[in-house]
N, C-alpha and C positions, 0 to 999 in steps of 0.2 A: 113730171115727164121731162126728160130731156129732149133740147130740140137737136136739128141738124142732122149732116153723115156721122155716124158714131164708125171709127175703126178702131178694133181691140187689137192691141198686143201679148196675147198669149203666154205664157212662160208655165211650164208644172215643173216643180224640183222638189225635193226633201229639202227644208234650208234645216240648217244643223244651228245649234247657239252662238249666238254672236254673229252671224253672219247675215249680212244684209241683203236681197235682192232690188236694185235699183234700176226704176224704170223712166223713160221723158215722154213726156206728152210734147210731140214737136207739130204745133201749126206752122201755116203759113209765113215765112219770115225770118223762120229761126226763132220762132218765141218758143219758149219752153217754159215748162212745170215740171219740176223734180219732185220726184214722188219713189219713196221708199218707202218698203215694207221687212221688218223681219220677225220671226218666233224666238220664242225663248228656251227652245228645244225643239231638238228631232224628233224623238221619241220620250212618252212620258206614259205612266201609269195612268188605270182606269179613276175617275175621278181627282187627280192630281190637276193642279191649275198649269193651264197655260196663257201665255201673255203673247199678244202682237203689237208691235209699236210701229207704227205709220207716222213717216215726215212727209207733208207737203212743201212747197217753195215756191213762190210764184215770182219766176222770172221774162214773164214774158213781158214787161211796161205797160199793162191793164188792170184797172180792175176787176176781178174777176167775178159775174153775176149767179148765184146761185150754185156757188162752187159745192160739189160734195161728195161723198167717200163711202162706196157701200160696201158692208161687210156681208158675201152670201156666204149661211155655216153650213155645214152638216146637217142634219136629222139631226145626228146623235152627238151633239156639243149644246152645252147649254152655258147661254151667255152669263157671265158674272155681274164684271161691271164695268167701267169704261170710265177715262178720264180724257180732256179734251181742253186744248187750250183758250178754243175759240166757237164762237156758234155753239151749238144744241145739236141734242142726238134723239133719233127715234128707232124704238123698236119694232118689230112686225116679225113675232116667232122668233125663227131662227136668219131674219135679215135685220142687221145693224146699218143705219145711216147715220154718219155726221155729217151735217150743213152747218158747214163755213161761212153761210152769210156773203156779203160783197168780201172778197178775197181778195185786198191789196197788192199793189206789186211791191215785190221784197218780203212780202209779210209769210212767217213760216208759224206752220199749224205742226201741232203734237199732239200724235190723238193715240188712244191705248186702249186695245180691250182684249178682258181677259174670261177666261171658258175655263168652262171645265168636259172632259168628253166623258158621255153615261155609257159605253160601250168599246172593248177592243175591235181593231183593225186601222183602218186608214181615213183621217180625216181629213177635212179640206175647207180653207176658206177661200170664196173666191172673192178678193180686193182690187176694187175701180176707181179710180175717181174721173168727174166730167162736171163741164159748166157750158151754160148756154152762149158764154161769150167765145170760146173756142168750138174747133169744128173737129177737132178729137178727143179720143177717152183713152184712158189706159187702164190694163189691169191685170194681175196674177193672181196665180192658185197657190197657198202655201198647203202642204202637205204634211201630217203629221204621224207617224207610229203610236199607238194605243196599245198597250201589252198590262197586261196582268199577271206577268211573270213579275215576282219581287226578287230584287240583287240585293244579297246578303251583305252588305262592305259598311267596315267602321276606320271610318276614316279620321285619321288622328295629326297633328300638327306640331313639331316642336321647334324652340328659338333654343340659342346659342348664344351669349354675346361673348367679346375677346377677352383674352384671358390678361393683359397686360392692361395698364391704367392707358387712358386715351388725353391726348393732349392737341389742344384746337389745330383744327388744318393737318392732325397725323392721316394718313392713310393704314385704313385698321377693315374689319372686317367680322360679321356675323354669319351665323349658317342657320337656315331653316330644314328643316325636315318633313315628310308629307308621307304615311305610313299608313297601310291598308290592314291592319287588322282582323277582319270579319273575313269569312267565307269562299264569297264572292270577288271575281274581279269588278272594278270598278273604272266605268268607261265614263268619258266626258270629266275627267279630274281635274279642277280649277283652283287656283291661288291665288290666293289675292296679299301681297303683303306690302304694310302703307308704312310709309316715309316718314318720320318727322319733316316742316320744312327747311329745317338749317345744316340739310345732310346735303353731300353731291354724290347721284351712286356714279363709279367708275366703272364698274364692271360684277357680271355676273356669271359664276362657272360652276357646273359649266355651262357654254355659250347655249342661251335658250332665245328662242323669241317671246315676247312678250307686249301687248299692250299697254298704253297710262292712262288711268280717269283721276283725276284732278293728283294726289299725293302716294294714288294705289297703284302697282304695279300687276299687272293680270297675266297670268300664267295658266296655259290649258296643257297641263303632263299628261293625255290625252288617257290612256286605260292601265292602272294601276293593279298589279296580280296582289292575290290574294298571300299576305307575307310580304308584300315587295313593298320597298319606298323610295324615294327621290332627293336626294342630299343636293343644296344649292347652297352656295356661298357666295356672299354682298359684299365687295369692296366698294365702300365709301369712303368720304373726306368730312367730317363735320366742322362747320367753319365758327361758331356758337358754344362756349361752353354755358354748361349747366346738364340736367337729367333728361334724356331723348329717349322716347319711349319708341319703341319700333314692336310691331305686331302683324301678324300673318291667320289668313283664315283658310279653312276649305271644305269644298263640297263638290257633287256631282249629282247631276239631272237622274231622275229615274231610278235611284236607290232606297234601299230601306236603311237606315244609320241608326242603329240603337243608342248609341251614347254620344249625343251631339255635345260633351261638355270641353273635351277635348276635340273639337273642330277649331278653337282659337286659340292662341298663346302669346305670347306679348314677352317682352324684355327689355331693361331699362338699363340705357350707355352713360357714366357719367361722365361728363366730357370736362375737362380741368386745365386750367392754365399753368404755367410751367412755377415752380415753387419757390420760396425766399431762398435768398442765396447770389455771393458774389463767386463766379469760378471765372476761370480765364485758360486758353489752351493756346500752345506756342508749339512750335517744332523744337524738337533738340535733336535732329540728326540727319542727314541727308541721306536722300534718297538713295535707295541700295533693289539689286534683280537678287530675286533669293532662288539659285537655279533648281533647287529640292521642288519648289511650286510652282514658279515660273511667274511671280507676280512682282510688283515693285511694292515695296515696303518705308515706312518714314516711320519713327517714333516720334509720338506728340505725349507733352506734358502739359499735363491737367494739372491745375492748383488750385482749393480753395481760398481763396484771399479775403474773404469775409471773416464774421466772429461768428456763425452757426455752424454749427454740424448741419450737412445733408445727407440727405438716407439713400441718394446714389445720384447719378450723372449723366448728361448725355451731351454730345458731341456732336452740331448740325454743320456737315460742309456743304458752304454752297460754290457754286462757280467751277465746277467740275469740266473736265475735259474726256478723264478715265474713269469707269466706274470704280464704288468705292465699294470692295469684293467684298469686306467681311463687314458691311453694311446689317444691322437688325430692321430697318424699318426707313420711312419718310414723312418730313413735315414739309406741309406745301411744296411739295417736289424735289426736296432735297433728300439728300441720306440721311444716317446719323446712327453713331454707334452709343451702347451704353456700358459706364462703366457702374456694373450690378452689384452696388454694394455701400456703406454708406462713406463721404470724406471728412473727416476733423478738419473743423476750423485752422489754418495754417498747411495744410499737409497738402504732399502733392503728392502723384502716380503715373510711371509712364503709361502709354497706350500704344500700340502697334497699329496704326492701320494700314492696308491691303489696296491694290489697285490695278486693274487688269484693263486694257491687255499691258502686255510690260513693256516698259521705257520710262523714259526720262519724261518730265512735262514742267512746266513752270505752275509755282502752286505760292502762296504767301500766306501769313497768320493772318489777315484780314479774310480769308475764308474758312477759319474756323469759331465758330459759336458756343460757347459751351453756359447748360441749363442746370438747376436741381431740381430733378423728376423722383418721384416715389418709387422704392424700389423693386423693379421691374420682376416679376413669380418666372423664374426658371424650373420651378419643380415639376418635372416627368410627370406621366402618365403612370399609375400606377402599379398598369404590368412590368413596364422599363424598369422600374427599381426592383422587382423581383428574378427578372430576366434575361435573355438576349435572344432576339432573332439570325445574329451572323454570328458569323466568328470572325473573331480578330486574329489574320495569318501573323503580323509583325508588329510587336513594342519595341522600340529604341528608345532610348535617352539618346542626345546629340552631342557634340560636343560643348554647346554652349546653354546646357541644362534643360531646352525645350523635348519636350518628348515627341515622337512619330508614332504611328499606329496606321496600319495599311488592313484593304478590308475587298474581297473582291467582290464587284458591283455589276450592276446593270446600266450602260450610256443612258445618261440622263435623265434617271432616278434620280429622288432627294433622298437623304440619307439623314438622321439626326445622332450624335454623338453627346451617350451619356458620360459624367465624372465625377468619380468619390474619392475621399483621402480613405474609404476603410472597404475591404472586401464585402461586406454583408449591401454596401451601396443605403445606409440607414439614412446620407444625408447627399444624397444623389442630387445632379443639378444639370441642367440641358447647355450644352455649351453654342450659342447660338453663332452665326446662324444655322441652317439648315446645306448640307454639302449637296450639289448636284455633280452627279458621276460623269467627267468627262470620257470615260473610255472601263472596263471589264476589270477595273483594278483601281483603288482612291489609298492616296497618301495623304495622310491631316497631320498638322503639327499644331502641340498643344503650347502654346508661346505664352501664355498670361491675359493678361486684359488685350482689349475689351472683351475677349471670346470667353475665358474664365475668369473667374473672379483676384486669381493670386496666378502668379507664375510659377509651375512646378520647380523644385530644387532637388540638388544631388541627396538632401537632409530629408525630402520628407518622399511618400509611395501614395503615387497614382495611380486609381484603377478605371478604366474604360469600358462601354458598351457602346455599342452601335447596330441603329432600327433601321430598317427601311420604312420611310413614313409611307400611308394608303395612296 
């Protein structure tokens, strides 16, 4: 029996998953006991388990005598079984006690007990704790939905990883997928998908909220239709090379899942340091406004100067002022273009690169870095090579052999531009990057590297496509 005035703090709610109800036992002084309770679902199926997790915390500078925690159930739930960090539990039917023993100050209790309910409708535990050293109790009702209706949903899960090789400190990028299959909509839909720890995530789109427990990222895509999925994309930075396995799971409370095989899926990033080879990159031209784009332009030469062939090249500036417009990608925060192809030992190539907004800037070769990277898969999507979503209103040649191609657009759309030397597009290639439409109409000039692989000539026939990316 407890001694003293006992005054109850009341609370009835539906607590839904994940969601905590937190109560304080405030005596005299300001001394408090933190004490949370929550369920591991809203609503759950007839005989399906349900879990409740009770934190105690004893903050008041006591210790605390005969501290303890009763669980009153239902009729109709029947206790399973219960884990506890500290002190002993006793049964009586359908009333759960843990006795915490003398209860330390600072010392936090974890206590857990899990039910199962032998009948539909609405269940109830009602959870207290009290000790004879304090002159109050606290406690709530959790409430829970019992249905016998089964939801049909097969929930399936798929990885992605990037289609270009990754090199340490790139910013790169996989996509998960979360797809309802079965019947039924599927409500309370969660993800969980874990981190290796030598990755940094940057961002996630689209923008969702989500939870972290220890390397898991937790995702609740709340009611998924039946047919419908949820496409998310993970820009990270891996700062560790070697094989980073990343994997994602899911599931939802209160479902029947037929094929739990595909509820997980996993995919594995090989992450690689940049490859043998001596290259070196210089300017050979001053800065030029090219009024057709409106960007400022510089041609940089690339030179092999080593004795290997490398199977292609990339170009890291750093110390930027103006962005680098026809930029493919970034390592540890810088840009870097590639030239997608392989260079003989001795040989060099110009490069064009791009810089907006337009002007003049002060730039030197000590901000250009040049690596040998494996060579970078520009090969289209396999509809593109058979295809075209737009139409191309205008091909030019120019006068100084770069070709133009105009395409009318939507404000700021991406747009991707395919290119073959042969009409049938057999050896089709994505000329990166990807264009965003400033305005109802895009003008692209196809100039040679870095964007294609060779600079068109008056000698040889260019053909074009151009997609509006999803």
């Amino acid at each position: 029996m407890f001694h003293g005035m006992k005054i109850f703090l009341r609370f009835r709610i539906l607590v839904p998953l994940l969601t905590a109800l937190v109560v304080f036992c405030r005596p005299a002084g300001a001394q408090i006991v933190g004490f949370s309770v929550t369920s591991s679902a809203g609503s759950i199926l007839v005989s399906n388990s349900l879990t409740y997790t009770i934190n105690v915390t004893n903050f008041t500078g006591l210790t605390l005598a005969d501290a303890v925690v009763t669980n009153v159930l239902s009729a109709s739930i029947q206790p399973v079984s219960v884990t506890y960090s500290q002190g002993f539990f006793t049964n009586y039917g359908n009333v759960v006690v843990f006795d915490l023993g003398p209860f330390g100050d600072g010392q936090i209790a974890l206590l857990t007990l899990t039910v199962q309910p032998t009948a539909v409708g609405y269940i109830t535990n009602n959870v207290s704790f009290a000790s004879i050293t304090v002159t109050n109790t606290a406690s709530t009702n959790l409430v829970t939905q019992v249905t016998n209706v089964v939801t049909q949903a097969d929930l399936a899960v798929a990885m992605t990883g990037p289609v270009q090789a990754v090199v340490t400190n790139d910013l790169t990028t996989y996509g998960v997928t979360v797809v309802n299959q079965g019947t039924d909509a599927a409500p309370n839909v969660m993800l969980t998908n874990t981190l290796p720890s030598s990755v940094m995530l940057l961002g996630v789109s689209p923008a969702q909220s989500y939870t972290v427990s220890s390397n898991n990222l937790i995702f609740n895509l709340g009611t998924l239709a039946s047919g419908g999925s949820t496409n998310l994309q993970f820009t990270i930075e891996p700062t560790n090379a070697g094989v980073l396995t990343f994997s994602a799971s899911v599931e939802a409370s209160g479902i029947s899942d037929p094929n739990l095989t595909n509820n997980t899926a996993s995919t594995n990033i090989t992450v690689i340091g940049y490859l043998a080879g001596t290259l070196i990159a210089v300017t050979n031209s001053a800065q030029t406004i090219n009024l057709q784009n409106g960007l400022t332009e510089q041609s940089v030469l690339l030179s092999n100067v080593g004795d290997i062939s490398v199977p292609a090249a990339r170009i890291v500036v750093t110390g930027l002022t103006n962005q680098l417009f026809n930029a493919v990608g970034t390592n540890n925060g810088h840009p870097f273009v590639d030239y997608s192809t392989a260079l003989a030992a001795g040989k060099s190539v110009n490069l064009l690169l791009q810089y907006n907004p337009r002007g003049f800037f002060r730039f030197t070769n000590g901000q250009l870095h040049a690596y040998a990277v494996p060579e970078p898969n520009w090969t289209p999507p396999k509809a593109t090579a058979t295809s075209t979503n737009l139409i191309i209103s205008h091909i030019v040649r120019l006068s100084n052999g770069n070709m133009l191609i105009e395409w009318p657009s939507i404000t700021n759309r991406a747009y991707t531009v395919i290119y073959s030397d042969n009409v049938l597009f057999s050896n089709a290639m994505i000329a990166p990057p990807s264009v965003i439409a400033p305005a109802d109409r895009v003008q692209w000039i196809d100039y040679g590297p870095p964007t294609t692989v060779n600079a068109p000539t008056n000698s040889s026939v260019r053909f074009y496509r151009v997609f509006q990316n999803p």
